[in-house]
N, CA, C and O atoms as a CHARMM CRD file, in Angstrom:
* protein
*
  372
    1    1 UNK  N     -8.68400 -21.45300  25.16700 PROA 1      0.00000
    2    1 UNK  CA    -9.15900 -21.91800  23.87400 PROA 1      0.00000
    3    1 UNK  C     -8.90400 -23.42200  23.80200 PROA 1      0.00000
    4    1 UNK  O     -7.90600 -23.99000  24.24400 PROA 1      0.00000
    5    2 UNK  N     -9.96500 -24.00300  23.17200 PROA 2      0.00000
    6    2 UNK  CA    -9.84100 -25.68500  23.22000 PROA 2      0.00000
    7    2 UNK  C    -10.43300 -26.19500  21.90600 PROA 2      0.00000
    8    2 UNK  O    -10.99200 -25.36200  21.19100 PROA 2      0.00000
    9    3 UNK  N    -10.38700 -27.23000  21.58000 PROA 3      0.00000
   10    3 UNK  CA   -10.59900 -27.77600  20.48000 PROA 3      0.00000
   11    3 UNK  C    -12.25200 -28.08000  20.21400 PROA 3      0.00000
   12    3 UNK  O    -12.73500 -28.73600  19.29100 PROA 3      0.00000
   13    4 UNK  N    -13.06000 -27.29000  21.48000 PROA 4      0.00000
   14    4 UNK  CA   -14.52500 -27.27200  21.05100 PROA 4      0.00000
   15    4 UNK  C    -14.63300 -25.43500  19.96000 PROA 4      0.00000
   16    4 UNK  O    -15.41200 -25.11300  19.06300 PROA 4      0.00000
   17    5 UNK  N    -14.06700 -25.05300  20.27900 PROA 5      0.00000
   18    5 UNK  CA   -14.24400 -23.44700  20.39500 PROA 5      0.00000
   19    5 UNK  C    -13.20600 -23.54900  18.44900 PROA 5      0.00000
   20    5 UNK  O    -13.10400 -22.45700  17.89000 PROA 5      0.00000
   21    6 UNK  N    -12.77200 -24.42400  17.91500 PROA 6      0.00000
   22    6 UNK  CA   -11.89700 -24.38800  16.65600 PROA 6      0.00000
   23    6 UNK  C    -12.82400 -25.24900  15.73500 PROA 6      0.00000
   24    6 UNK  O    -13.03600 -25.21600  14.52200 PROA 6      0.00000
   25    7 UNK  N    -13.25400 -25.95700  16.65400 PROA 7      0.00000
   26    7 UNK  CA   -14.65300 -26.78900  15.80800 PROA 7      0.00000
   27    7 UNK  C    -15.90300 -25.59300  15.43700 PROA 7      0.00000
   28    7 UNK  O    -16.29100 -25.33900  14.29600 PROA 7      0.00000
   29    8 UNK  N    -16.35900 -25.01200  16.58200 PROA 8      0.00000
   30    8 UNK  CA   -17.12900 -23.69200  16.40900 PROA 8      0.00000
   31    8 UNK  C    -16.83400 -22.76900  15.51500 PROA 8      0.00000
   32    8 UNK  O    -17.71900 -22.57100  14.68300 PROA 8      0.00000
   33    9 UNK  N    -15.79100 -22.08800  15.41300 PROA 9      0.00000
   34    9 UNK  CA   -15.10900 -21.40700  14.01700 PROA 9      0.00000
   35    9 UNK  C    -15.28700 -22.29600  13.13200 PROA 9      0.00000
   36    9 UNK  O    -16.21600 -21.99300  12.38400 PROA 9      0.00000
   37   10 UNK  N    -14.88100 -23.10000  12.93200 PROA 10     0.00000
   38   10 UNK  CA   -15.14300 -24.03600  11.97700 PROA 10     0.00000
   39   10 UNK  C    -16.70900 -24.12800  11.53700 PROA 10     0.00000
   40   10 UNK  O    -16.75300 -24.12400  10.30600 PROA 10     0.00000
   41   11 UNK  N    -17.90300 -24.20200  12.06400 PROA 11     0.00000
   42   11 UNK  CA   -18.73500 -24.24600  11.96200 PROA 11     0.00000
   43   11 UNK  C    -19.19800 -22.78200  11.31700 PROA 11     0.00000
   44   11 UNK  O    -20.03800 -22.56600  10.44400 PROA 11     0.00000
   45   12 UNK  N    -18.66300 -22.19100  11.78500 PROA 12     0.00000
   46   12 UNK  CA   -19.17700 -20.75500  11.48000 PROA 12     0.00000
   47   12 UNK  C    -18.60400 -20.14900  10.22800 PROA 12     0.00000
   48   12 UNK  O    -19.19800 -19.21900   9.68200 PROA 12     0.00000
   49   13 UNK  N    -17.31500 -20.69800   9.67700 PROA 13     0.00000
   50   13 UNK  CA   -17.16500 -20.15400   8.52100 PROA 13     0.00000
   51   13 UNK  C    -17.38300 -21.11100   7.71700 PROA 13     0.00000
   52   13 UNK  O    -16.97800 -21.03100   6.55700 PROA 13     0.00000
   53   14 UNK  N    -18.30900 -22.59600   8.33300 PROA 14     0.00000
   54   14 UNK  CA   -18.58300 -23.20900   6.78400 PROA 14     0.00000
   55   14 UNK  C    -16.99600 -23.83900   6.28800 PROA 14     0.00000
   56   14 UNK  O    -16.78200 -23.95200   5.08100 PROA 14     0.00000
   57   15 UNK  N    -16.26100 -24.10700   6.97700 PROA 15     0.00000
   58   15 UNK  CA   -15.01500 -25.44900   6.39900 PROA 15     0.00000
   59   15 UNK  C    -15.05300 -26.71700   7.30100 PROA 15     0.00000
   60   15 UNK  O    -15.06900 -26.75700   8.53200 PROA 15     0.00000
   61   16 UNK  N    -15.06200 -27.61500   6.52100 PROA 16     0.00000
   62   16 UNK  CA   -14.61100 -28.67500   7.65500 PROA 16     0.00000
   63   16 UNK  C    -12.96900 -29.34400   7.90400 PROA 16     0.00000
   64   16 UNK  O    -12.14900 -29.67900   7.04900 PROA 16     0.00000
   65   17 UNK  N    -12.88000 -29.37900   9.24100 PROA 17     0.00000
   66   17 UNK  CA   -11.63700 -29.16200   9.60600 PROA 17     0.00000
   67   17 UNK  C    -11.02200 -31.16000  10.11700 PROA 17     0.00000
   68   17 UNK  O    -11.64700 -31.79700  10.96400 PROA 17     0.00000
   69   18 UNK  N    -10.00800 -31.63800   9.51800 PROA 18     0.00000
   70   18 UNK  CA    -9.68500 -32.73900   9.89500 PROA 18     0.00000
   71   18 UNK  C     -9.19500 -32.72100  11.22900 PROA 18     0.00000
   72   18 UNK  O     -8.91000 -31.63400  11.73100 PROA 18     0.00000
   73   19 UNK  N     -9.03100 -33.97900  11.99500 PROA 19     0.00000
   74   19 UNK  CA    -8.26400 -33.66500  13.37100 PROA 19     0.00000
   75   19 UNK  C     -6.92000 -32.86000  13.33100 PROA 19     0.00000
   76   19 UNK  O     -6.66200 -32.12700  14.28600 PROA 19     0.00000
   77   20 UNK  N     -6.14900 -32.94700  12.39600 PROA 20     0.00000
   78   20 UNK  CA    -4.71900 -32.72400  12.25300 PROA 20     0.00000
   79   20 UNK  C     -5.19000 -31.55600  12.09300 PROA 20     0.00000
   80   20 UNK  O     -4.72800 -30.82400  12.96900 PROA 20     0.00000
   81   21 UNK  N     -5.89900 -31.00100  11.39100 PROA 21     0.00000
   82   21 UNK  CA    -5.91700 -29.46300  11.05700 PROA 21     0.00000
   83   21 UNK  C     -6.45400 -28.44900  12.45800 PROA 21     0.00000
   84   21 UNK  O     -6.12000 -27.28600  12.68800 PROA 21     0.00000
   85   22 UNK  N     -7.03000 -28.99800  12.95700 PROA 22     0.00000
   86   22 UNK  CA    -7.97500 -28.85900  14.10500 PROA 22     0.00000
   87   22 UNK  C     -6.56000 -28.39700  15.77800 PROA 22     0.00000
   88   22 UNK  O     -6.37100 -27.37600  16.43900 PROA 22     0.00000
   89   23 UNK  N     -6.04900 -29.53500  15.78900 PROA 23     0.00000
   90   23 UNK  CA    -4.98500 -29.42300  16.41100 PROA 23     0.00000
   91   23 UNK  C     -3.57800 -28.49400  16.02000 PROA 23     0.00000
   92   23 UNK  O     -2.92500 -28.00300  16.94100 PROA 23     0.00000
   93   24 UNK  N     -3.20000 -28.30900  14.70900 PROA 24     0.00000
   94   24 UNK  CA    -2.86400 -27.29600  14.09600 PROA 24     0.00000
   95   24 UNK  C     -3.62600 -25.62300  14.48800 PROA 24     0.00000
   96   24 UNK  O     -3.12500 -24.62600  15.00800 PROA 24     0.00000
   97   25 UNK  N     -4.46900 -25.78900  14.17500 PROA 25     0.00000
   98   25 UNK  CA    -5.33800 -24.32000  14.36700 PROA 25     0.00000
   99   25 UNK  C     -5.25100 -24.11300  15.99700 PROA 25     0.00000
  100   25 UNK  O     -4.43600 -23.31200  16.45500 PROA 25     0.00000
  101   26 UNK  N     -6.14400 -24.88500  16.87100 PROA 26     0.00000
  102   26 UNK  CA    -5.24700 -24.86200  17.96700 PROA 26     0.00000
  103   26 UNK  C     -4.09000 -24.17200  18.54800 PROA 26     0.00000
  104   26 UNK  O     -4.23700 -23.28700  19.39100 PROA 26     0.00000
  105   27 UNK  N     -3.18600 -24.47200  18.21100 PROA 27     0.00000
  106   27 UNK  CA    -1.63000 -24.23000  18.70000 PROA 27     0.00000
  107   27 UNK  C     -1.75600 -23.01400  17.99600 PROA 27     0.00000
  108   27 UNK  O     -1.82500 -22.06600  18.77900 PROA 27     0.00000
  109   28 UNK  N     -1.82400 -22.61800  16.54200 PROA 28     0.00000
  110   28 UNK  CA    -1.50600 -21.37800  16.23000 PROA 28     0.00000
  111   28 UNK  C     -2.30200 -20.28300  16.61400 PROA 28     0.00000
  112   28 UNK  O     -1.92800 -19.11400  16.52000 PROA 28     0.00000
  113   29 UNK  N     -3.68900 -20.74400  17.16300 PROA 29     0.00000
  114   29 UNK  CA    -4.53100 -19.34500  18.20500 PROA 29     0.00000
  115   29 UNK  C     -4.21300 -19.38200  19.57100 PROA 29     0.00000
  116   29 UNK  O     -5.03300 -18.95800  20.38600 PROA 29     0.00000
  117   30 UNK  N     -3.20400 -19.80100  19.90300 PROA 30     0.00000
  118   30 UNK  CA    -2.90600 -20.08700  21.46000 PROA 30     0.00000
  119   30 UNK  C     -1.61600 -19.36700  21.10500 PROA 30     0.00000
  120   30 UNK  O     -1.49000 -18.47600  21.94400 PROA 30     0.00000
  121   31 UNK  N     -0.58900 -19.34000  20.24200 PROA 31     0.00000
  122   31 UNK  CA     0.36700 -18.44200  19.53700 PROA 31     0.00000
  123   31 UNK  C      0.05100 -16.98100  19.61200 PROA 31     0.00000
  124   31 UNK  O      0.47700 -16.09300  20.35100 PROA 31     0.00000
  125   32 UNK  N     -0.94900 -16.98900  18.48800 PROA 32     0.00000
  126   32 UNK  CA    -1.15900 -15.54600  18.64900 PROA 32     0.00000
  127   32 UNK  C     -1.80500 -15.11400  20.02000 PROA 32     0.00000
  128   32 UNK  O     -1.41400 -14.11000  20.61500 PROA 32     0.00000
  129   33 UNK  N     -2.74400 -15.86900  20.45800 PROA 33     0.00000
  130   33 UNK  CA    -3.20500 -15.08300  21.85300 PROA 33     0.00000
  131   33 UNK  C     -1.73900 -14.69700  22.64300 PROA 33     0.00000
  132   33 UNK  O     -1.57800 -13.62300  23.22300 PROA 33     0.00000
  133   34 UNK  N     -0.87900 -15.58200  22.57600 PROA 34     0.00000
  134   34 UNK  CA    -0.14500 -15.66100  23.74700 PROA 34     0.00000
  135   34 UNK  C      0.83100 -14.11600  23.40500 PROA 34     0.00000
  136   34 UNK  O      1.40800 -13.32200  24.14800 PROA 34     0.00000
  137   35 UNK  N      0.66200 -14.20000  21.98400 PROA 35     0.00000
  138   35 UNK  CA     1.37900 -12.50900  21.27200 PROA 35     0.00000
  139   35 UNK  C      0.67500 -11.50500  21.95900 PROA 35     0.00000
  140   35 UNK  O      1.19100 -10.79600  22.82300 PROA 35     0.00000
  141   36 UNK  N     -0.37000 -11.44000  21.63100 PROA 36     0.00000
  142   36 UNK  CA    -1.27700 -10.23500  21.95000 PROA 36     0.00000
  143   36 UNK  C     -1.30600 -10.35900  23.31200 PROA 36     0.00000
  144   36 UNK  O     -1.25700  -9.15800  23.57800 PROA 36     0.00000
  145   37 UNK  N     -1.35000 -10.91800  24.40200 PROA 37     0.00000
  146   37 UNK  CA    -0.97100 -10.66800  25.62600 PROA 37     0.00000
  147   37 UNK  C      0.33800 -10.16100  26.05900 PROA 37     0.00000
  148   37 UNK  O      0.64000  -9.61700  27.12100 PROA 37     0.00000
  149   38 UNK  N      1.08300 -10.45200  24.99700 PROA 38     0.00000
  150   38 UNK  CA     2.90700  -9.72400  25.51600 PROA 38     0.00000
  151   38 UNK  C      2.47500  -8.25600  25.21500 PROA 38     0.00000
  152   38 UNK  O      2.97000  -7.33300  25.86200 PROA 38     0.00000
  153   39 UNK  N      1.31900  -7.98400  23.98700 PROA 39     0.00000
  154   39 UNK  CA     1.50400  -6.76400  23.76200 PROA 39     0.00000
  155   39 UNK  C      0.73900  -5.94100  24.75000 PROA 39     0.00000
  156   39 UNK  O      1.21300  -4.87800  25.15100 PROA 39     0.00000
  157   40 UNK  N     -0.15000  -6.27700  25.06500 PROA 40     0.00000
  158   40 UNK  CA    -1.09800  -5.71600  26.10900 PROA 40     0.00000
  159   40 UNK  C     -0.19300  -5.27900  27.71800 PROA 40     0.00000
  160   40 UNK  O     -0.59300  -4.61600  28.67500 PROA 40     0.00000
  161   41 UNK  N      1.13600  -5.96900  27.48100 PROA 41     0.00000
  162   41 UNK  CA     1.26500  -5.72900  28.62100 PROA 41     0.00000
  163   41 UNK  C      3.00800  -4.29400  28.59700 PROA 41     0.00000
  164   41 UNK  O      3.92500  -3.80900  29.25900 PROA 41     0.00000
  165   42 UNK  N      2.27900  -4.33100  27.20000 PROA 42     0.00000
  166   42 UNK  CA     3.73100  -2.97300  26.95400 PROA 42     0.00000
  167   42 UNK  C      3.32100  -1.42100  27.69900 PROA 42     0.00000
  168   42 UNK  O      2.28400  -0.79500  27.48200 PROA 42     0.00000
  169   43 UNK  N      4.07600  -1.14600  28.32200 PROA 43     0.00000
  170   43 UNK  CA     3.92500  -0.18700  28.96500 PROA 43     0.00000
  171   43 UNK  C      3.53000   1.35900  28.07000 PROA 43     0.00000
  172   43 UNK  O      4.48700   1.87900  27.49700 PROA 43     0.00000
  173   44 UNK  N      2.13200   2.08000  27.95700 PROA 44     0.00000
  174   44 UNK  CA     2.83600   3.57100  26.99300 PROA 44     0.00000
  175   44 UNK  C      1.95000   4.34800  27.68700 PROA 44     0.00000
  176   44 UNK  O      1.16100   5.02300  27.02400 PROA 44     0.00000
  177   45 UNK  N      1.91100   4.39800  28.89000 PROA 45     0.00000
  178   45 UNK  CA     1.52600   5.46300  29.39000 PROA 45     0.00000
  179   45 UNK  C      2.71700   6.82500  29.32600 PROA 45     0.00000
  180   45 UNK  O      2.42400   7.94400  28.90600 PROA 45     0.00000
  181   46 UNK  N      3.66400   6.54700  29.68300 PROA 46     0.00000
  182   46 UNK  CA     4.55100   7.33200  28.85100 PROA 46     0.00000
  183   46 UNK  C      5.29300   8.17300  27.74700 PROA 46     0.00000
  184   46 UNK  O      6.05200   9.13600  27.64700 PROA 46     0.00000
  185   47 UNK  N      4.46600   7.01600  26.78400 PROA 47     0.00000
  186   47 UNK  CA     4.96600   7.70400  25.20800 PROA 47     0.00000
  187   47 UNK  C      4.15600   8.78100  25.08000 PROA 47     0.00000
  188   47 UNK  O      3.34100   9.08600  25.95100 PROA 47     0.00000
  189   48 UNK  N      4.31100   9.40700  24.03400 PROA 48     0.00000
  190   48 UNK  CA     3.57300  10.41000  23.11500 PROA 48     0.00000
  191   48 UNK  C      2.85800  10.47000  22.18300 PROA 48     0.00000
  192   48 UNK  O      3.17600   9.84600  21.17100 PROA 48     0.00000
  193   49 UNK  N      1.74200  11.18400  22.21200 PROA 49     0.00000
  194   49 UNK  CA     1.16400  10.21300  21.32800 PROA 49     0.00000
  195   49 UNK  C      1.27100  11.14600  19.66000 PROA 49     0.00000
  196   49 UNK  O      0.64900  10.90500  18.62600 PROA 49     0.00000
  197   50 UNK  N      2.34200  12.28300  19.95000 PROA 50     0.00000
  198   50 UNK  CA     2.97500  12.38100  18.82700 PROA 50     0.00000
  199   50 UNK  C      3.79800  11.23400  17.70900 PROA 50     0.00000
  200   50 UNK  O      4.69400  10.39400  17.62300 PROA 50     0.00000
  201   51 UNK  N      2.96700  11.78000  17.14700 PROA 51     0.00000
  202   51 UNK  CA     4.20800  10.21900  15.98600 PROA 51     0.00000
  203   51 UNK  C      5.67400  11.20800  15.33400 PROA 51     0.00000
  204   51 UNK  O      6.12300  10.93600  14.22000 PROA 51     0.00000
  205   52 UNK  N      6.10100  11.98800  15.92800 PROA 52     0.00000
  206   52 UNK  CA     7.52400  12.45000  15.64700 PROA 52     0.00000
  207   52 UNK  C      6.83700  13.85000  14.78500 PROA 52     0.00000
  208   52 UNK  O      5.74700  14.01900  14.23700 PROA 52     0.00000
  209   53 UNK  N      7.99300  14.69200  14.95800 PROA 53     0.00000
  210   53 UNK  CA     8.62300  15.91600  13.83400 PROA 53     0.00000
  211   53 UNK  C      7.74500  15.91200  12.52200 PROA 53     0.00000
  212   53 UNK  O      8.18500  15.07600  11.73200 PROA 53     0.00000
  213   54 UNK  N      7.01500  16.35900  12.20600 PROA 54     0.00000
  214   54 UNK  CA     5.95900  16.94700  11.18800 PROA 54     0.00000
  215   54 UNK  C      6.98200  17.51500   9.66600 PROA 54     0.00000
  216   54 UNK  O      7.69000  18.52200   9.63300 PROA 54     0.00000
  217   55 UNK  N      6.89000  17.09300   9.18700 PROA 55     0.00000
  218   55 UNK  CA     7.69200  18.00800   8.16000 PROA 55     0.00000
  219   55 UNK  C      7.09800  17.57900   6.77500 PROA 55     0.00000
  220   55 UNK  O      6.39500  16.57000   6.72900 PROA 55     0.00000
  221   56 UNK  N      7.30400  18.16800   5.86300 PROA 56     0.00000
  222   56 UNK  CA     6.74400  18.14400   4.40200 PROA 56     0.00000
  223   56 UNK  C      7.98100  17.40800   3.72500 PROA 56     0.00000
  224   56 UNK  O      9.18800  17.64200   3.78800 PROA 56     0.00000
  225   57 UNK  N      7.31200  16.51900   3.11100 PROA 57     0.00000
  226   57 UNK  CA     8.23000  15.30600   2.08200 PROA 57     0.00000
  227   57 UNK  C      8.36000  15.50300   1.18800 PROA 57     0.00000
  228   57 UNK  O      9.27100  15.00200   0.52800 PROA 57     0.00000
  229   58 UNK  N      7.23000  16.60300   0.57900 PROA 58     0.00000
  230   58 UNK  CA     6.83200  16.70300  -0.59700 PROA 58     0.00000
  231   58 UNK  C      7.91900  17.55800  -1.87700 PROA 58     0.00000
  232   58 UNK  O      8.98700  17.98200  -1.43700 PROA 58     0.00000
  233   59 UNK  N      7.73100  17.70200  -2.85100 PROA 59     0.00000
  234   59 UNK  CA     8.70000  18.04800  -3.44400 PROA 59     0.00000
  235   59 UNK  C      8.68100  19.56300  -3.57700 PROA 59     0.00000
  236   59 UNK  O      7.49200  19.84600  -3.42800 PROA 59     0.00000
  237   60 UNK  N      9.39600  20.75000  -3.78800 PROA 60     0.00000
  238   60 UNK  CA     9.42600  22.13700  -3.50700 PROA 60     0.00000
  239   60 UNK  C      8.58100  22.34200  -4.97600 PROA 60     0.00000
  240   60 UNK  O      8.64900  21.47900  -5.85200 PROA 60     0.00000
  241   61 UNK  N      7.94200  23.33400  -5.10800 PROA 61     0.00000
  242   61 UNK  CA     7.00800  23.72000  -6.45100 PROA 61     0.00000
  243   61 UNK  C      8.06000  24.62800  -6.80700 PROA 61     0.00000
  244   61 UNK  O      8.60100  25.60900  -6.29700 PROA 61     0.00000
  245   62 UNK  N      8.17700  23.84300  -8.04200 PROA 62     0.00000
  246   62 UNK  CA     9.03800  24.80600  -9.08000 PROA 62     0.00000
  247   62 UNK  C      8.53000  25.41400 -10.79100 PROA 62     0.00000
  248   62 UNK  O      7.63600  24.82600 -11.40000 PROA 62     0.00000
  249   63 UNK  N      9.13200  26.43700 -11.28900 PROA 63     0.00000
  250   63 UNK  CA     9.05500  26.27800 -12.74200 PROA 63     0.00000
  251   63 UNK  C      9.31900  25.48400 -13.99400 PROA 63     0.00000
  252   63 UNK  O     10.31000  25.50500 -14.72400 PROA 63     0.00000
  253   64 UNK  N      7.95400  24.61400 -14.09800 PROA 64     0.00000
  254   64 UNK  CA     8.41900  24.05800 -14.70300 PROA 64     0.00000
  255   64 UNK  C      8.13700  24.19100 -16.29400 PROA 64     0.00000
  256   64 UNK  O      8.04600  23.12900 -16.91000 PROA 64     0.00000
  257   65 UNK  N      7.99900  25.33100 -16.96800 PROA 65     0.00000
  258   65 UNK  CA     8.03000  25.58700 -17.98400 PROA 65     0.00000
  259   65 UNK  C      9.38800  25.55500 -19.21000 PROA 65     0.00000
  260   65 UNK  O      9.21300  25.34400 -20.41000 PROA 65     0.00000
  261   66 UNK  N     10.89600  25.85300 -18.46500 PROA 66     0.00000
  262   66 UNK  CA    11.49900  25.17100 -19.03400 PROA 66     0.00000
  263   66 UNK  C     11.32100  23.68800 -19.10300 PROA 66     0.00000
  264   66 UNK  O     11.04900  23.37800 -20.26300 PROA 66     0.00000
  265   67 UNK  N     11.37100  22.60900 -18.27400 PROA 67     0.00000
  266   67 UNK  CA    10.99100  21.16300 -18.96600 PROA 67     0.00000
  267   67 UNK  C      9.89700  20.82700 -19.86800 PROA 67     0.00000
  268   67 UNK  O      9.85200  19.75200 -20.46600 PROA 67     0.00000
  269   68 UNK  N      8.68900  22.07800 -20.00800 PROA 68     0.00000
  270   68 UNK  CA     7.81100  21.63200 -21.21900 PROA 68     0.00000
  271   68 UNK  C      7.97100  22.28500 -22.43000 PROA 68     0.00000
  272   68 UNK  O      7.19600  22.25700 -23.38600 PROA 68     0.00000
  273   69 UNK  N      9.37400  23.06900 -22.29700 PROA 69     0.00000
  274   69 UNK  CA     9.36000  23.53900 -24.14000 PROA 69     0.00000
  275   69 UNK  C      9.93800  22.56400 -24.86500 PROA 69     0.00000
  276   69 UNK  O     11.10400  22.17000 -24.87900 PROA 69     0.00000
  277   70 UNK  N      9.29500  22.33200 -25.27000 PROA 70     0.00000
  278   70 UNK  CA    10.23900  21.02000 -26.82500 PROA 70     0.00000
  279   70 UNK  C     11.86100  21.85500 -26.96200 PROA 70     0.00000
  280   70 UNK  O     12.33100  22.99300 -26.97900 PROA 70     0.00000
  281   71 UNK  N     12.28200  20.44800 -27.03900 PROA 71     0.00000
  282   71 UNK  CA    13.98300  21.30900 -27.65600 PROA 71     0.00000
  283   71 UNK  C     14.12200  21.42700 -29.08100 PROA 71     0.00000
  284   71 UNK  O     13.37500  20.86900 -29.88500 PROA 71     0.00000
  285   72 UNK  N     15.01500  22.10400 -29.35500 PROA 72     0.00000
  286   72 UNK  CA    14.84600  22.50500 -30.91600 PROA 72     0.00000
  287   72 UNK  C     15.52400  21.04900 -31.72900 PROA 72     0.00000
  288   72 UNK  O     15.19200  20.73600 -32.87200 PROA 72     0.00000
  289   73 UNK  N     16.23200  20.49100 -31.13300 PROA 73     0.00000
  290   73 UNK  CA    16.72700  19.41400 -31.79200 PROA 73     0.00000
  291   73 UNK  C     15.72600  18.39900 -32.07700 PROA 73     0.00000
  292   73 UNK  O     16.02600  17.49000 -32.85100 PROA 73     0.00000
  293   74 UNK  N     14.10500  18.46200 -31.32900 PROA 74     0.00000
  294   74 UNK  CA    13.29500  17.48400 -31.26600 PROA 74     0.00000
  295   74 UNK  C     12.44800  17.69600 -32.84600 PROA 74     0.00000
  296   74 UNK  O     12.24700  16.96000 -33.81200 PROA 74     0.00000
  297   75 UNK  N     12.11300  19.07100 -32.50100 PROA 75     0.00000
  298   75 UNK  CA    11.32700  20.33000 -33.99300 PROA 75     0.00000
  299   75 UNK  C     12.09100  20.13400 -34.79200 PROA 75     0.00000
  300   75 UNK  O     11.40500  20.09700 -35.81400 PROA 75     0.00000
  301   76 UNK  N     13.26900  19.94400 -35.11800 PROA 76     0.00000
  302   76 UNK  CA    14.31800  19.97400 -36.15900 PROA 76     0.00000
  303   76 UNK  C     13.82900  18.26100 -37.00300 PROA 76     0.00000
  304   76 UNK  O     13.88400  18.16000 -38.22900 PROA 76     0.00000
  305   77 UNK  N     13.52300  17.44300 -36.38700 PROA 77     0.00000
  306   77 UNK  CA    13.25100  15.85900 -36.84900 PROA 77     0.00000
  307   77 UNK  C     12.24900  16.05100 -36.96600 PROA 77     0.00000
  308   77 UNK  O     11.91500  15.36000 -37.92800 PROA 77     0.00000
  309   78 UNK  N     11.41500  16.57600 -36.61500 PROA 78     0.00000
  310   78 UNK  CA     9.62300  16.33100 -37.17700 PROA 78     0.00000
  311   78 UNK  C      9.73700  16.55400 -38.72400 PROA 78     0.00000
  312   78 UNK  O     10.82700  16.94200 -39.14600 PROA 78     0.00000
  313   79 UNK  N      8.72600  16.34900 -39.59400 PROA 79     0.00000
  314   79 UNK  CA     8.53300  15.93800 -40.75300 PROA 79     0.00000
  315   79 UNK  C      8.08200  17.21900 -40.96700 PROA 79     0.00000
  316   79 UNK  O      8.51900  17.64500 -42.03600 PROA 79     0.00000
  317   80 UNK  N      7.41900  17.96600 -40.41100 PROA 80     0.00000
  318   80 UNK  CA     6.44200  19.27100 -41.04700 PROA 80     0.00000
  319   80 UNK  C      6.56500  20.05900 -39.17700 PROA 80     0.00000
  320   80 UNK  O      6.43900  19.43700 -38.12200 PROA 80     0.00000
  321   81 UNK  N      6.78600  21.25300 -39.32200 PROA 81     0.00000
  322   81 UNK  CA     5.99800  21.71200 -37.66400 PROA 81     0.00000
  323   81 UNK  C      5.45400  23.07800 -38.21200 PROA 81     0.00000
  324   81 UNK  O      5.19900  23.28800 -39.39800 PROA 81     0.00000
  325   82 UNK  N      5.33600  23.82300 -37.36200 PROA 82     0.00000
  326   82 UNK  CA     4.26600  25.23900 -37.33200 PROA 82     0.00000
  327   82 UNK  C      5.15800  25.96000 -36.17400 PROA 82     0.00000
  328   82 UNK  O      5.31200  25.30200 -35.14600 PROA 82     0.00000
  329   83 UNK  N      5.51500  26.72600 -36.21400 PROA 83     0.00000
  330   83 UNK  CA     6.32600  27.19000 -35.08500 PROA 83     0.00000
  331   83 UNK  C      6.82500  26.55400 -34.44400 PROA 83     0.00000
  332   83 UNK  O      7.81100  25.93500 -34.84400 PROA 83     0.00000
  333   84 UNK  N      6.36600  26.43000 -33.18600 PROA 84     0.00000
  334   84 UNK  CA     7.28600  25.76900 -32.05700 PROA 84     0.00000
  335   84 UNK  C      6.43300  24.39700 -32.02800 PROA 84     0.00000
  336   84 UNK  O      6.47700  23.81500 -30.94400 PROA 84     0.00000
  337   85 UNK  N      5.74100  23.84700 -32.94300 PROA 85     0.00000
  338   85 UNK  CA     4.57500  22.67500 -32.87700 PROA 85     0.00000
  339   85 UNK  C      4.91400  22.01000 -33.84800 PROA 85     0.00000
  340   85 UNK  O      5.46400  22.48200 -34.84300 PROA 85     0.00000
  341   86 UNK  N      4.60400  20.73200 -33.66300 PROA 86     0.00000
  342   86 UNK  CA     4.81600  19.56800 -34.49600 PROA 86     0.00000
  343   86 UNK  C      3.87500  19.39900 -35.39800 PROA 86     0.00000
  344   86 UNK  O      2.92800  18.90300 -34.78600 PROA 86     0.00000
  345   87 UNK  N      3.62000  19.51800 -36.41300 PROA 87     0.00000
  346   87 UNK  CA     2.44400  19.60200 -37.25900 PROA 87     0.00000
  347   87 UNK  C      1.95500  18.11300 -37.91200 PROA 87     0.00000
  348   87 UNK  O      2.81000  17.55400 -38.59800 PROA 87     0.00000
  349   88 UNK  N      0.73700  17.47100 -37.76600 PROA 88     0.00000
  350   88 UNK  CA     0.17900  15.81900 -37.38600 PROA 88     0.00000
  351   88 UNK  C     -0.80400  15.72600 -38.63500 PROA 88     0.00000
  352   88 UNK  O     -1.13900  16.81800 -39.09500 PROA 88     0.00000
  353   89 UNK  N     -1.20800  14.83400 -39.12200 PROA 89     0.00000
  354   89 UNK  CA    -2.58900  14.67300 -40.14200 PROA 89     0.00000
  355   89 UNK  C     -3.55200  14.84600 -39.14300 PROA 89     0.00000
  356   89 UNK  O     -3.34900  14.38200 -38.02100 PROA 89     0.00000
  357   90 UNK  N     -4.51900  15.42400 -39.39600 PROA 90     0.00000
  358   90 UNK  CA    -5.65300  15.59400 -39.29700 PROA 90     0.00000
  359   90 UNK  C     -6.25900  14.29500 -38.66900 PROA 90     0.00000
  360   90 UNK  O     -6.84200  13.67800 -39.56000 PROA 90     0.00000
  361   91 UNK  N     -6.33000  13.70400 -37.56000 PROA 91     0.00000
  362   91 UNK  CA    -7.41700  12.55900 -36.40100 PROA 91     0.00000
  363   91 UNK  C     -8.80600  12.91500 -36.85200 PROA 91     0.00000
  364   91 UNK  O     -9.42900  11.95300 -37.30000 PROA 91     0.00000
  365   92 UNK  N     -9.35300  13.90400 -36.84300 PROA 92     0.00000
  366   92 UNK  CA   -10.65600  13.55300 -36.81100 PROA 92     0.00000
  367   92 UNK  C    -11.17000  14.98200 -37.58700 PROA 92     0.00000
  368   92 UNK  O    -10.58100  16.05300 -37.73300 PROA 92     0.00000
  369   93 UNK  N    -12.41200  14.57100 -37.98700 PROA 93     0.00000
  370   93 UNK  CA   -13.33500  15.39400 -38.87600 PROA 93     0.00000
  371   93 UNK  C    -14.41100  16.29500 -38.03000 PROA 93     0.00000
  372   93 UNK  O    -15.21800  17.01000 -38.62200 PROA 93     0.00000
């Protein structure tokens, strides 16, 4: 990679690039290339291409009907209720 080929990107996405920036860009795609060649050269013919032990994260399904009964201490502060219900004005007609 050379400083014709950063001018070309440059061209192609439509920015114009000062020398300093140019030489900047440069060095940092010669960086990453030089990354992605360390990685290319990691060995995994070996590994697996299991990604580990399978297991459920998820949370166990439970009853949850005790957590949706109102407590009586809640019915006890309402202003008006109906049984086990909070009794509201009338929203809509």
């Amino acid at each position: 990679m050379d400083i014709k080929d950063i001018e070309k990107l440059a061209e192609l996405s439509r920015i114009s690039l000062s020398s300093e920036e140019k030489e900047s860009f440069l060095s940092d795609f010669k960086n990453i290339l030089a990354y992605v060649g360390e990685i290319k050269e990691v060995v995994t013919e070996e590994l697996s291409r299991e990604a580990g032990e399978f297991r459920n994260v998820m949370r166990e399904d439970k009853e949850y009907a005790e957590k949706l009964c109102i407590p009586e201490e809640l019915l006890s502060e309402a202003p008006e209720r109906e049984g086990d219900y909070i009794k509201v004005k009338q929203m809509f007609q």
